[in-house]
N, C-alpha and C positions, 0 to 999 in steps of 0.2 A: 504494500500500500504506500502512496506517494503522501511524504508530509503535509501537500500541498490541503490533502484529501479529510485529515484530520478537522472535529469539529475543535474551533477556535476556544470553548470553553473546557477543554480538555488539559490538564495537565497532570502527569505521571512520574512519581518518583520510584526508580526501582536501585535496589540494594548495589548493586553488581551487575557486570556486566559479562555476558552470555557467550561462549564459544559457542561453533557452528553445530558440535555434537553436545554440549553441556547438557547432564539434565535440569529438569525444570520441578520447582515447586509449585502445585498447581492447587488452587482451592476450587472445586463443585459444589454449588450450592443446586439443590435438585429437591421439590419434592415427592418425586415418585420415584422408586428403586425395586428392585428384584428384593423379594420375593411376588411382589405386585407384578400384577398380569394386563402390562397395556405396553401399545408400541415404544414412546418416550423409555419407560423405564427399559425396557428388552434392548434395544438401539443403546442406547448411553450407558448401559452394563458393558456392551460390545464396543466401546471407545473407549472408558475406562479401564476396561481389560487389556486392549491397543497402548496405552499413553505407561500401565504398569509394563508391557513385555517391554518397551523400548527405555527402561530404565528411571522414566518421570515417576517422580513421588506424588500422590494424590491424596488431597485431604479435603473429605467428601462431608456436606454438612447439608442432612436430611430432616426430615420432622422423625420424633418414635413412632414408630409403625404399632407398637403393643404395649403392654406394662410391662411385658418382662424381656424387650429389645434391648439388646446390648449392643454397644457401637465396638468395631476391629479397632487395635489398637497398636497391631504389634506389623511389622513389615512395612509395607511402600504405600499401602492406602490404609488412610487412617481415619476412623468418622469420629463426625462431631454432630450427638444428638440434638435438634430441637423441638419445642411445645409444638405442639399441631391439633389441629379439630378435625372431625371426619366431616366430610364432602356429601350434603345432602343426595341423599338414593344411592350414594356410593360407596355402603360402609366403611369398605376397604382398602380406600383411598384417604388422604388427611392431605388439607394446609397446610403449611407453617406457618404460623405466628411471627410475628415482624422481632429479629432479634439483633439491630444495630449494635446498641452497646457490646452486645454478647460477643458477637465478629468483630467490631472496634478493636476491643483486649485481646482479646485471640491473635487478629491478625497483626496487632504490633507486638506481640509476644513471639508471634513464631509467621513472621511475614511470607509469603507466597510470592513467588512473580510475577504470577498473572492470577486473578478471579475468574473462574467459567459460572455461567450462571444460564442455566437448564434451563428452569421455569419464572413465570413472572407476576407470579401471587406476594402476598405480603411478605414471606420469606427473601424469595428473587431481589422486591423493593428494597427492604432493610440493607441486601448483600451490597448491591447499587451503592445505596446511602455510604456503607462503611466502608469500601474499597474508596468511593471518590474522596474522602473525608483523609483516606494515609495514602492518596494518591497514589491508589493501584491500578495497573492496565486491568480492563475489563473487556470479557470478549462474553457473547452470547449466544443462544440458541433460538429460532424462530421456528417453533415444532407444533405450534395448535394454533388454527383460525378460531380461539375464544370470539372472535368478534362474530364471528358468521353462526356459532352457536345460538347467540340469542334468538334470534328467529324460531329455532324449533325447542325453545321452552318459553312462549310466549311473551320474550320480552325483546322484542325489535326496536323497540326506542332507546333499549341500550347498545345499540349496534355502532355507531357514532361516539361515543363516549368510550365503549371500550377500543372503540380502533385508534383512537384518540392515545389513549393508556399507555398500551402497546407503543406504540410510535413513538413517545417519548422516551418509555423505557429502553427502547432496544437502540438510538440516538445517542444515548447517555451515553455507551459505552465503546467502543475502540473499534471494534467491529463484531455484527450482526451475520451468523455462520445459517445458511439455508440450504435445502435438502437439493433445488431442482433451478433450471435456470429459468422456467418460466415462472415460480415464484419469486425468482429474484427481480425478473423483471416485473415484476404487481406489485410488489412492495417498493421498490424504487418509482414508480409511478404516482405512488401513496406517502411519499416526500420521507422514507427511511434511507436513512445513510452507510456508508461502508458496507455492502452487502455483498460476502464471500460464500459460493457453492462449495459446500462439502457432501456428498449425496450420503446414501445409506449402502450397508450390502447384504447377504443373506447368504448362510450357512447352506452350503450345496451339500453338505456328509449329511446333514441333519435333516433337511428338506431334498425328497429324492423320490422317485416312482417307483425305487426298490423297495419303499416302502410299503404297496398296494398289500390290504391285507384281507382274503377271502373271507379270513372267519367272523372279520369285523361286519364287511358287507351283508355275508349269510346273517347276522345280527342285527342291522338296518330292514332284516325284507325285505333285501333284492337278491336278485341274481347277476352272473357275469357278466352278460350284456344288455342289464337293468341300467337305465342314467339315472347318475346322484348327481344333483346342485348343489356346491356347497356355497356358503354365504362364514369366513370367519372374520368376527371382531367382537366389539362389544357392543352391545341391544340396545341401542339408543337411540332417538329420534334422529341427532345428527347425524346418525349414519346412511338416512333413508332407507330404511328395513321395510316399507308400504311399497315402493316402489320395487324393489326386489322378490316380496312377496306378488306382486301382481302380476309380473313378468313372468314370474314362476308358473303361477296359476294360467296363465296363457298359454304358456308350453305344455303344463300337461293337458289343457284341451286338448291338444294334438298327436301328444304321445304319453298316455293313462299310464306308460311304465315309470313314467320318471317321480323321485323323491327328491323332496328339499330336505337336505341338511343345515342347523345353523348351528356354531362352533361359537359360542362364548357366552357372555354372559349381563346384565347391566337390567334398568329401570324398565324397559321394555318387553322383556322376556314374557311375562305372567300375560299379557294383550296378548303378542303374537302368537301364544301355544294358546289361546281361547278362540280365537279368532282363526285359526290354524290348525287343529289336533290332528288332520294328520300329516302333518311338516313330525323333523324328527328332529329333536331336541337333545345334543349333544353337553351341554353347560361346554365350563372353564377347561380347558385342556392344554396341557405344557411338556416342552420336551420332545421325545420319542410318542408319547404318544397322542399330540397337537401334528407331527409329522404324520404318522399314520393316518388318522383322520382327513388329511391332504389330501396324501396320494391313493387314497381309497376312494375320492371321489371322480368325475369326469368333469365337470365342468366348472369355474368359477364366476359367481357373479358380484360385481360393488357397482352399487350406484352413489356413494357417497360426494358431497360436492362440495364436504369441510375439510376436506385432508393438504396438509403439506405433502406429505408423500404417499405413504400405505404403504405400511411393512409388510402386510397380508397380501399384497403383490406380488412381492418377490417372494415368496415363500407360494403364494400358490403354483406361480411360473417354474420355479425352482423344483418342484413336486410333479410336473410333467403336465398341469392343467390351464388347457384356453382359457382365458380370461377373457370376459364382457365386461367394459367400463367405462363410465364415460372418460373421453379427451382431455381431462386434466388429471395433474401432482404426477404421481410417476408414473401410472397408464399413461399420460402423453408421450413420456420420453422413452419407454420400454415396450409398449406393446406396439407390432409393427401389426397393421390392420390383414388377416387373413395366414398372418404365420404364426403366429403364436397367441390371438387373440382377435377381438373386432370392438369397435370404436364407436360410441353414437356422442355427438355436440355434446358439449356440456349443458344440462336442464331439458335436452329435449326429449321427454319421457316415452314420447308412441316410436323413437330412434331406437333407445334403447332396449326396450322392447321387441324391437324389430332385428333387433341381433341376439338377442337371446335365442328367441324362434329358431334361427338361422341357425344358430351356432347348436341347441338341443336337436334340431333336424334332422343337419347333414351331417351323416355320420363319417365321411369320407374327407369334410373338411375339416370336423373336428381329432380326428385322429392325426390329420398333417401338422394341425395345429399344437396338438399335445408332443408331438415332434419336437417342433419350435421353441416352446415354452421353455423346456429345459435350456435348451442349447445358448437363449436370450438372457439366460443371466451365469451362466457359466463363469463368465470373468470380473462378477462381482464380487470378489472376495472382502472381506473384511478387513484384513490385514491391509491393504491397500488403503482404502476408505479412514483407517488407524491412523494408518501413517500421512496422509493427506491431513488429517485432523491434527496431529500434532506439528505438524508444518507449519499448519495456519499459526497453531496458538504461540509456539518459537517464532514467528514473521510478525507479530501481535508484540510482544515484549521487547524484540528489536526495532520496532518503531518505537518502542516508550524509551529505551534508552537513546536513541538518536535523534529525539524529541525533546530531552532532559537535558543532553548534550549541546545541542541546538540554542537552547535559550541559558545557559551557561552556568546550570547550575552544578552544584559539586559532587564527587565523586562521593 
C-alpha cells in the first residue's frame, strides 16, 4: 500500500522494526471461534492455524463461550477471555462486551505489532478504540453484510445506519482484508478505504466425492440413482431458505424421486420442517461427517444474496456437486456456468429457479458438471490463502513503520 493511500488521521507507533522473515506478534480480536459452527469462525480457525505454522505468535481475545471455558495459555496462540451475552435465537453464539480499558493494559503490557480485528460488534469497537489510543497498526476483516441482514428480520430502516457503522469502523483502521474482488469493488463504491483481497480456500482431503456414503443415503430413503438436494448452512431468513424450498418443490413436480436435504441448523429450522415434513432434516454437522453428508448428495442449491463469500461453496464444489446460485460473492468468481454449476442474476427468483429444473433434469449435464466441480477448486488450498494473509498483515506493519519513520518520530 502506497503512503500516499493512508487515511491522514492515522498515526502508528510500533516497537521495532521488522525483517523481511521476522515473526510477528499478532493480536485477534474475534467473536466467534471453533468450537462454534458458522463460516467466520471455521475460515479464521484456518488463518490462525496459517499465521501459527509460519512461526507468528497469536494472541487471540474472544468473548467465554461457557462457565467452564478456559483460554490456551501455553505455546504460540494464547487467548485472552472476555464478558459476552448470547445473540438473540442464537444461543450458541455470544457478543462481546466493549472491553477498552481491558486491551489498553494488556496491550501496553505485552504490545503486539499489529491488531487483527475479525468482527465488528462492541468487542471489535472497544479493540479499534485501544489499538488507536497506543497507536497500533490495525488491519480488518469485512466477513458479514450485517447491513443487508436487516431487511429479513424486519428492520430495514436500520439498513442505512448500520452500513453507516460498518464504514467507519473498517476506515479507522490500516486496511480493510475482503474475500472476492467484486466485493471489493461494492464497498469501495460505498466510500470504504484500503480494501485488500485475501479470498478463502477449502480442505480438498476433507471435502471429496470419496466421501459418497451408501448406507447414509439407504438412511435418507433413497436409492442410487435417487436425487438428493442438498441446501448446507444455517436456517435463517438471510439465507433465503423460501426460495430454495420452492425451487425444490418445482423440481420435484417433475421428478417425484428427488429429496431435499438441509445441513444445519438456526431460528428457522422448526417453520421449515412444519411447512416441509417431508424435506429431510439433517441438524449441525462437523468434520468427517459434515463431508459425508456432501458428497452423498447430487446437487447443491444457495440462493442466499447476504454472503461475502460462502464457504458452503467451496466445500460443496470440493465434494464433486453442481452448484445452482445466484451470480454473486464466490459463485460469481468460481462457478463457470454449465461446468461445474449454473448461474441465474442476482434477485431474479423464476432464473433461479429455472436452473435448478435444469440442473435436477438433465442428468447428463449434471454429471459433467459434478466433473467440474471438483477439479474448480482443486488449487485452492489453504496454505496459500495462509500465506497470502500473512503477507498482507507483515505489508500492514511495514507501512506503520515507514509511516513513523516518515514523520520523524523515534526509534
Amino acid at each position: 500500500m502506497r503512503r500516499s493511500e493512508l487515511s491522514p488521521d492515522i498515526a502508528f507507533t510500533v516497537e521495532r522494526l521488522h525483517g523481511a522473515d521476522e515473526a510477528l506478534r499478532i493480536a485477534v480480536v474475534t467473536e466467534t471461534w471453533p468450537p462454534e459452527i458458522n463460516g467466520v469462525a471455521m475460515s479464521l480457525k484456518r488463518m490462525v492455524d496459517g499465521l501459527l505454522a509460519r512461526g507468528h505468535r497469536v494472541q487471540l481475545i474472544r468473548p467465554r463461550q461457557h462457565p467452564a471455558d478456559a483460554p490456551q495459555r501455553d505455546g504460540p496462540l494464547r487467548e485472552v477471555l472476555a464478558r459476552g451475552v448470547p445473540i438473540p435465537k442464537y444461543g450458541s453464539l455470544r457478543v462481546g462486551l466493549p472491553a477498552k480499558q481491558k486491551l489498553a493494559k494488556l496491550w501496553t503490557l505485552e504490545r503486539p505489532d499489529l491488531v487483527h480485528l475479525v468482527t465488528e460488534g462492541p468487542l471489535g469497537w472497544s479493540a479499534m478504540a485501544a489499538a488507536r489510543k497506543l497507536k497500533l497498526p490495525v488491519t480488518s476483516d469485512f466477513r458479514t453484510n450485517f447491513d443487508a441482514y436487516s431487511a429479513h428480520y424486519g428492520m430495514r430502516w436500520l439498513k442505512r445506519p448500520i452500513s453507516a457503522y460498518l464504514r467507519r469502523f473498517h476506515n479507522l483502521g490500516h486496511a480493510t482484508f475482503v474475500p472476492t474482488r467484486a466485493l471489493q469493488s461494492q464497498l469501495a463504491d460505498c466510500g470504504y478505504r484500503n480494501l485488500e483481497v485475501v479470498s478463502r480456500g477449502v480442505d480438498t482431503a476433507l471435502y471429496s466425492p470419496a466421501r459418497r456414503n451408501q448406507a447414509l443415503r439407504a438412511a435418507w430413503g433413497v436409492g442410487p440413482q435417487d436425487l438428493v438436494v442438498a441446501f448446507v448452512s444455517r436456517l435463517a431468513p438471510e439465507k433465503n431458505l423460501d426460495l430454495v424450498a420452492r425451487a425444490f418443490e418445482a423440481l420435484r413436480a417433475q421428478r417425484p424421486d428427488a429429496r431435499m436435504l438441509w445441513v444445519g441448523d438456526g431460528p428457522a429450522r422448526e417453520s421449515l420442517a412444519r411447512q416441509y415434513p417431508h424435506h429431510l432434516f439433517a441438524g449441525m454437522r462437523s468434520g468427517e461427517d459434515l463431508a459425508m453428508h456432501y458428497a452423498s448428495a447430487d446437487l447443491f442449491l444457495f440462493g442466499s444474496l447476504t454472503e461475502t463469500f460462502g464457504n458452503v461453496l467451496t466445500e460443496a464444489l470440493a465434494s464433486g456437486l453442481p452448484v445452482v446460485s445466484y451470480a454473486q460473492a464466490a459463485a460469481a468468481e468460481l462457478v463457470d456456468a454449465g461446468h461445474n454449476g449454473l448461474l441465474a442474476p442476482p434477485g431474479d427468483e423464476a432464473a433461479f429457479i429455472a436452473q435448478v429444473l435444469r440442473a435436477g433434469t438433465d442428468d447428463a449435464l449434471r454429471a459433467r458438471m459434478a466433473t467440474g466441480a471438483r477439479a474448480s477448486v482443486e488449487g485452492l488450498d489453504w496454505a496459500s490463502v495462509a500465506e497470502r494473509f500473512a503477507g498482507r498483515l507483515r505489508a500492514a506493519v511495514r507501512s506503520a513503520e515507514d509511516l513513523r519513520l516518515a514523520r520523524g518520530d523515534g526509534l
